[in-house]
N, CA, C and O of each residue as an XYZ file, in Angstrom:
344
protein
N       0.821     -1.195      0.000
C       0.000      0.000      0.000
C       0.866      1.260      0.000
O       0.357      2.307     -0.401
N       2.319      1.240      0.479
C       3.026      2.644      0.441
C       3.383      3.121     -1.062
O       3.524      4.307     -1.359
N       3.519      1.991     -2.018
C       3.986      2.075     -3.263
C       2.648      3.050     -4.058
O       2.872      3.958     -4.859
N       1.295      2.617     -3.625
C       0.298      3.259     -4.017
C       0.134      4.733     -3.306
O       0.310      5.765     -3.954
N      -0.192      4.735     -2.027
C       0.225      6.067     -1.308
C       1.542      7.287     -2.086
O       1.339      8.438     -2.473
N       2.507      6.704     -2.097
C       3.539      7.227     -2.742
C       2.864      7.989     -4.050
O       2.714      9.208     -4.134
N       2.567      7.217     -4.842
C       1.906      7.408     -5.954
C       1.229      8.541     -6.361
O       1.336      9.365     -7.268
N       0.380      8.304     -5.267
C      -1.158      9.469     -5.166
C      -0.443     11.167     -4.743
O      -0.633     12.260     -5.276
N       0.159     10.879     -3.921
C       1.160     11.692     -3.431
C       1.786     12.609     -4.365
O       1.687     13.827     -4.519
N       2.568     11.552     -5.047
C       3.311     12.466     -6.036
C       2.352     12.625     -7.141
O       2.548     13.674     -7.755
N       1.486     11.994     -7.537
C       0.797     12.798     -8.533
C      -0.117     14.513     -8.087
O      -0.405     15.386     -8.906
N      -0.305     14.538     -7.041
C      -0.606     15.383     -6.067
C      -0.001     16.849     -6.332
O      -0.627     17.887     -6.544
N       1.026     16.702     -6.281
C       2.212     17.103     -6.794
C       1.980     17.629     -7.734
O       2.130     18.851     -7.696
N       1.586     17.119     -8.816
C       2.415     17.322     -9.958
C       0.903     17.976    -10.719
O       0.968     18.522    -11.820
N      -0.361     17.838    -10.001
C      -1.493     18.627    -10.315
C      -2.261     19.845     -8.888
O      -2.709     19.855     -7.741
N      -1.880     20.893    -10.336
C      -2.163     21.842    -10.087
C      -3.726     22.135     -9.504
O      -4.513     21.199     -9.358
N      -4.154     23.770     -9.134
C      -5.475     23.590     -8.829
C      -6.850     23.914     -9.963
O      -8.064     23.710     -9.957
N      -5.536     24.720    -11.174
C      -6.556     24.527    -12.319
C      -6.811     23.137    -12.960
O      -7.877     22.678    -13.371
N      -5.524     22.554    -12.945
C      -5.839     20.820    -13.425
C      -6.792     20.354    -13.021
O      -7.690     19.862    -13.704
N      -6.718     20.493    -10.946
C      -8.033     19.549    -10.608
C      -9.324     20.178    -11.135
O     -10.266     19.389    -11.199
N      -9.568     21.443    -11.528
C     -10.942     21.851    -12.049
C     -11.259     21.060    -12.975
O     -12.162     20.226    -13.042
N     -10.380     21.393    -13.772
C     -10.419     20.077    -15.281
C     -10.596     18.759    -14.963
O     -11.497     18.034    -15.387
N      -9.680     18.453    -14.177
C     -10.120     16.567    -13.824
C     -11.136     16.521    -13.012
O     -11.498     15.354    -12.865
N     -11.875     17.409    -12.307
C     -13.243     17.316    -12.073
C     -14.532     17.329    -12.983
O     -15.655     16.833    -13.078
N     -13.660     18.214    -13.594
C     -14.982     18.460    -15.167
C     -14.863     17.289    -15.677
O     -15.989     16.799    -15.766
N     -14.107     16.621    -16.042
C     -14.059     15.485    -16.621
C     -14.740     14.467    -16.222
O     -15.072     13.492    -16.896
N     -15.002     14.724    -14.883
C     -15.387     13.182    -14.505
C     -16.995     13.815    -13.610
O     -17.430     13.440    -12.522
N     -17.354     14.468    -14.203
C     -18.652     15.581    -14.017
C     -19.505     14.625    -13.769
O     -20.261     14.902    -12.838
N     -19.775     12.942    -14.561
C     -21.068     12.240    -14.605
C     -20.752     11.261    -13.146
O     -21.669     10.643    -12.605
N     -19.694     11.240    -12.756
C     -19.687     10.278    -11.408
C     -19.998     11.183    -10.125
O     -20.694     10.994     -9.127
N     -19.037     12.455    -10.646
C     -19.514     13.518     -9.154
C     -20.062     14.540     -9.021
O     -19.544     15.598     -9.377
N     -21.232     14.461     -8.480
C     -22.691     15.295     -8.173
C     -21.949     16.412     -7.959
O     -20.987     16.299     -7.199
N     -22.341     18.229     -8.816
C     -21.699     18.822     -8.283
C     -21.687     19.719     -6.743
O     -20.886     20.557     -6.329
N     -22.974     19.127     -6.103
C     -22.049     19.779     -4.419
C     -21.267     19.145     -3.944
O     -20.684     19.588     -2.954
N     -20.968     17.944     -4.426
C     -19.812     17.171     -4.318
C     -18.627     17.485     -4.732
O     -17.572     17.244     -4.145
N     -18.827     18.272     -6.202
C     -17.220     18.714     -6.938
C     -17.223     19.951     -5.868
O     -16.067     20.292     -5.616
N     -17.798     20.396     -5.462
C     -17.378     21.952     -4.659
C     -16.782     21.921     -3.349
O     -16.130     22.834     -2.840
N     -17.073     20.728     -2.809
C     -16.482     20.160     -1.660
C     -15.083     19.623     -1.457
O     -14.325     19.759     -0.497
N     -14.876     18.756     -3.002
C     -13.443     18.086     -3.139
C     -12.190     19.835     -3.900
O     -11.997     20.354     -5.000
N     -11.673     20.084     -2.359
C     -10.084     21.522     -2.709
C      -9.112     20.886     -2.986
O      -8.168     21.675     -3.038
N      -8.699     19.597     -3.259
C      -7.222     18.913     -3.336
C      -7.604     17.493     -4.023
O      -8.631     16.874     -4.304
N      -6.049     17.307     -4.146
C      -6.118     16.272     -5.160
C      -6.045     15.422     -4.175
O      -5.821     14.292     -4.610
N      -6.143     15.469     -2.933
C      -6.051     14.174     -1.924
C      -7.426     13.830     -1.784
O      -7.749     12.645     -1.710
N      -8.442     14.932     -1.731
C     -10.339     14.996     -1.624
C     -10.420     14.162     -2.780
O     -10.256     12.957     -2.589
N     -10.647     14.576     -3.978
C     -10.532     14.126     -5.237
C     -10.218     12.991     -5.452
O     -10.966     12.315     -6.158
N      -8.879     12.355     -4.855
C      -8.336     10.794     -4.728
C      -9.185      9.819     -3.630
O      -9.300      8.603     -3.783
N      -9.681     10.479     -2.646
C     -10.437     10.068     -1.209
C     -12.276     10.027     -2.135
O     -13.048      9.071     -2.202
N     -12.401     11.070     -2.555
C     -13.764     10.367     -3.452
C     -13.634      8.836     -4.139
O     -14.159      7.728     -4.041
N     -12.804      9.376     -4.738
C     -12.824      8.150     -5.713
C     -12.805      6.852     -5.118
O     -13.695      6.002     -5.131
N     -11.688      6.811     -4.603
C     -12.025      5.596     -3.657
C     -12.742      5.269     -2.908
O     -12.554      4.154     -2.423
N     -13.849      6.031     -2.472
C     -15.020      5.882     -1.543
C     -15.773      5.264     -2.743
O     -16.167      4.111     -2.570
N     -15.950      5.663     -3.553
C     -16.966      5.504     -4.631
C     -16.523      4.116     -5.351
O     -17.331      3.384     -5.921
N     -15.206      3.866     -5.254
C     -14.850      2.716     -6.084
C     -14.790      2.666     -7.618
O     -15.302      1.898     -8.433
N     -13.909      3.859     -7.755
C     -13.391      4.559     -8.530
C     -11.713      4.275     -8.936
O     -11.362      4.227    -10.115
N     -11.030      4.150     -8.130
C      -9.985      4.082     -7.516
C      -9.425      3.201     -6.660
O     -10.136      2.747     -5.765
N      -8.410      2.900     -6.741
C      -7.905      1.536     -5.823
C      -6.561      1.347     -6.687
O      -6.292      1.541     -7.872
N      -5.656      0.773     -5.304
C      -4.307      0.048     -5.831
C      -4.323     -0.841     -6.806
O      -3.406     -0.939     -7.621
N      -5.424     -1.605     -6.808
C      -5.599     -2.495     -8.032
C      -6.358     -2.204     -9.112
O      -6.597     -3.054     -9.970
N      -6.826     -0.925     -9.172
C      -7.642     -0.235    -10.059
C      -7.426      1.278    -10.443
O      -7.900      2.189     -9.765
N      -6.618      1.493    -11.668
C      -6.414      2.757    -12.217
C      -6.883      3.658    -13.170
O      -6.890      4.869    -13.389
N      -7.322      2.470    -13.718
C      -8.289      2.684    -14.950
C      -9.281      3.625    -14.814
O      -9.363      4.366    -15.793
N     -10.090      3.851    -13.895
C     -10.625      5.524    -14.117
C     -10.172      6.541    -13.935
O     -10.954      7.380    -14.383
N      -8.681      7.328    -13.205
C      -7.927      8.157    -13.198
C      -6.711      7.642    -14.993
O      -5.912      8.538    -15.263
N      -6.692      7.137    -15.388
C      -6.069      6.818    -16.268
C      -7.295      7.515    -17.302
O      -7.171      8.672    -17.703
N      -8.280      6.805    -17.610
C      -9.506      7.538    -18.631
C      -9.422      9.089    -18.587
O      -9.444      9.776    -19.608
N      -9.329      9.566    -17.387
C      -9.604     10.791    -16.895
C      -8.812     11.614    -17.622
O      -9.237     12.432    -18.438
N      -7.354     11.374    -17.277
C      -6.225     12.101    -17.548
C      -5.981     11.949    -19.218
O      -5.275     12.702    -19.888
N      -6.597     11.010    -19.621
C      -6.885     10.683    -21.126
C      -7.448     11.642    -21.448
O      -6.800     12.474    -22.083
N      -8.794     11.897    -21.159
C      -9.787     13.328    -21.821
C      -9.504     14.229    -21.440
O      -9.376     15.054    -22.345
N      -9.272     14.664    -20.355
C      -8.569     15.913    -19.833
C      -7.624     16.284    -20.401
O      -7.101     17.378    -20.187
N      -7.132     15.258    -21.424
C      -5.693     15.712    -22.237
C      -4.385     16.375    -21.060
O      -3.910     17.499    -20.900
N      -4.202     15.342    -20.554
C      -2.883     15.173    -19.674
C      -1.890     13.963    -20.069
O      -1.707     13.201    -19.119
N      -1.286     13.652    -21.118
C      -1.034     12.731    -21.389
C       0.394     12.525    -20.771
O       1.116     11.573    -21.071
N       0.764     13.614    -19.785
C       1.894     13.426    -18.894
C       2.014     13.000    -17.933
O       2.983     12.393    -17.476
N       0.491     13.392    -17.207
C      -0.066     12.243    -16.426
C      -0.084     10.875    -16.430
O       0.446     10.178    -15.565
N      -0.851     10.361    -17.657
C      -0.945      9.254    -17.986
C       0.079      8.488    -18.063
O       0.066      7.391    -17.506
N       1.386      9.026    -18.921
C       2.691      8.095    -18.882
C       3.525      8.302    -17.752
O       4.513      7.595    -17.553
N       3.184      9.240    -16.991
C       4.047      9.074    -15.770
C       3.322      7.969    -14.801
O       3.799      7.391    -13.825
N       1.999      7.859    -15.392
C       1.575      6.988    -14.479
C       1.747      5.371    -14.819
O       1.791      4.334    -14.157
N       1.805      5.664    -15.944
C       2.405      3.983    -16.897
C       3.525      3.670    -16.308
O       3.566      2.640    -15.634
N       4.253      4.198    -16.394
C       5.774      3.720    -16.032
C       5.744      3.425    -14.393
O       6.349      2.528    -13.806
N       5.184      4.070    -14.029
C       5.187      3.868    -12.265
C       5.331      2.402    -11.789
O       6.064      2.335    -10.803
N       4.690      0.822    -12.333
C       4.859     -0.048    -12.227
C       3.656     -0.293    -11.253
O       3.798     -1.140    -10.371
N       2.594      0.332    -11.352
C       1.489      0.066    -10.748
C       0.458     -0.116    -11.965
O       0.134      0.639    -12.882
N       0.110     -1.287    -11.645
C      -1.311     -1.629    -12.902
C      -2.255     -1.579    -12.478
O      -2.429     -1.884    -11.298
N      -3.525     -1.054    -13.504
C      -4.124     -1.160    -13.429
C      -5.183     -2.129    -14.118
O      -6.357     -2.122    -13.749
């Protein structure tokens, strides 16, 4: 689980707070928006998802989609290479 923690962390990092607007917009049909107004960080944002089952160490594939349409594709391969699958 630290390898995943780590992860979230540094992607954290590496998105900004206009990004998360965008990766919220993006994912507009899973989160109700008094819900998007609630999630300020990419740790809220990561903590949804996984409540929702969205997200998980063994599941990347909807932050992977995300960062796909959102057109972050720096995201995406930084997240490829990480050695965490999804």
């Amino acid at each position: 689980m630290e390898e995943y923690d780590a992860l979230l962390q540094e992607l954290s990092e590496n998105i900004t707070n206009e990004d998360l607007d965008q990766l919220k917009s993006a994912c507009k049909e899973d989160i109700p928006s008094e819900k998007s107004e609630e999630i300020a960080s990419c740790q809220d944002w990561f903590s949804f998802l996984e409540k929702h089952d969205k997200l998980a160490k063994d599941n990347l594939a909807y932050i992977e989609h995300i960062f796909e349409i959102s057109r972050r594709p720096d995201l995406l391969t930084w997240l490829s290479t990480t050695g965490l699958k999804s």
